[in-house]
C-alpha positions, 0 to 999 in steps of 0.5 A: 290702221296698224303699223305692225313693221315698227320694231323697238328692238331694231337699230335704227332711229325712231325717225327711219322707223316711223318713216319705214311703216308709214312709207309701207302703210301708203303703198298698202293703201292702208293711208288713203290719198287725200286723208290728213293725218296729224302728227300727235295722232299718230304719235300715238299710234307709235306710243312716241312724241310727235317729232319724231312722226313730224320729222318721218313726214318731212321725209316722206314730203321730200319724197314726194309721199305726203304734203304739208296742210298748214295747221293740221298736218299732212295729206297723203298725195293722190297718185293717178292710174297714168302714175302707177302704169309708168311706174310699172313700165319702169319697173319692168324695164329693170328688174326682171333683166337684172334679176336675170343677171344675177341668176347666176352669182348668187351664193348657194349659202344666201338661199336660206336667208332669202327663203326667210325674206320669203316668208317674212311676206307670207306671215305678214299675208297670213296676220292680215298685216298689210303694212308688215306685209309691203314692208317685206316684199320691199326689202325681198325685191331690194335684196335680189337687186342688191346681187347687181351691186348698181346702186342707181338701180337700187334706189330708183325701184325703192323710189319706184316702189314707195310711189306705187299705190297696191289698193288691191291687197285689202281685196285680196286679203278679204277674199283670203287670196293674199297668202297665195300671192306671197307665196309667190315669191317662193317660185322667185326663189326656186327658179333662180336655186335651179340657175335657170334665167329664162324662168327667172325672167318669167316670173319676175315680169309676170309678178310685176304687171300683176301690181297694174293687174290686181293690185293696184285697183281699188276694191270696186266688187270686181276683180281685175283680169290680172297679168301675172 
């Protein structure tokens, strides 16, 4: 398991940065559910001492991620297929209306970066970096978001998103797939460079259910008929 998101150089603590990557490697179901990891093990992983990971843990416990088992560490929490459909519905009540919203207010100038959010997810599809990967969808879908200026939005599709589980990424990455699903988000971007709401809307509810369609399963030999 790697943890290719964490970044010296970046201006956050340890404790948020540790608490980022492993947040990501749950949802990539790179952590599996029911697994116990210790935090010196993987303080190792990181190359820093265990409290900055114990405090990340008691983080992700708070969340709701990860739960205490005394005297060995902490257990990544089962989610159950009723959990995940929920989580989508919800998901898909929010944001493609919203992203719909802002079709119209996003500055012609943020495109650019937007692009480089972008293939911040095609790069971590093509590295085979699932943990870099989930790490910048999220921060590309939050950033979309953030035009609506709702911060109640905001952090309940990142609450959302942190208990989604997509054990399908490693299926897709196997089967050299993943690189067109990250690709995706690029057509995000063209429909909503184009002012056109009705395709953005579109594409936003069908690249959603695709987490409840081909995601979201475990690698069983079968491949889900995905939505989206």
């Amino acid at each position: 398991m790697t943890f290719g998101s964490i970044s010296p150089l970046e201006k956050v603590s340890a404790r948020d940065r540790i608490a980022r990557a492993l947040r990501a490697a749950i949802v990539s179901g790179q952590m599996e559910p029911g697994v116990v990891h210790s935090a010196p093990s993987l303080g190792v992983k990181f190359g820093v001492s265990a409290t900055p990971v114990r405090e990340a843990m008691l983080d992700l416990v708070r969340e709701g991620l990860v739960e205490i088992v005394p005297n060995k560490g902490f257990r990544v929490t089962e989610i159950k297929e009723s959990d995940l459909d929920e989580i989508t519905e919800v998901r898909l009540l929010l944001e493609p209306p919203v992203v719909r919203k802002v079709t119209a207010i996003i500055p012609d100038e943020d495109f650019p970066e937007l692009r480089a959010l972008a293939q911040d997810i095609v790069d971590g599809a093509v590295a085979g970096d699932l943990v870099s990967y989930t790490e910048a969808d999220r921060l590309f879908h939050l950033r979309l978001l953030s035009y609506a200026d709702n911060g109640r939005i905001l952090n309940l599709v990142s609450d959302l998103r942190a208990h989604t589980r997509l054990f399908g990424l490693t299926s897709l990455l196997e089967q050299g797939e993943l690189e067109g699903v990250a690709r995706e988000h690029f057509g995000i971007i063209d429909a909503l460079e184009s002012r056109d709401p009705d395709a953005v809307e579109r594409i936003m509810r069908d690249h959603i259910s695709q987490t409840r369609g081909r995601w979201a399963h475990p690698s069983d030999g079968e491949r889900p008929s995905g939505q989206g």
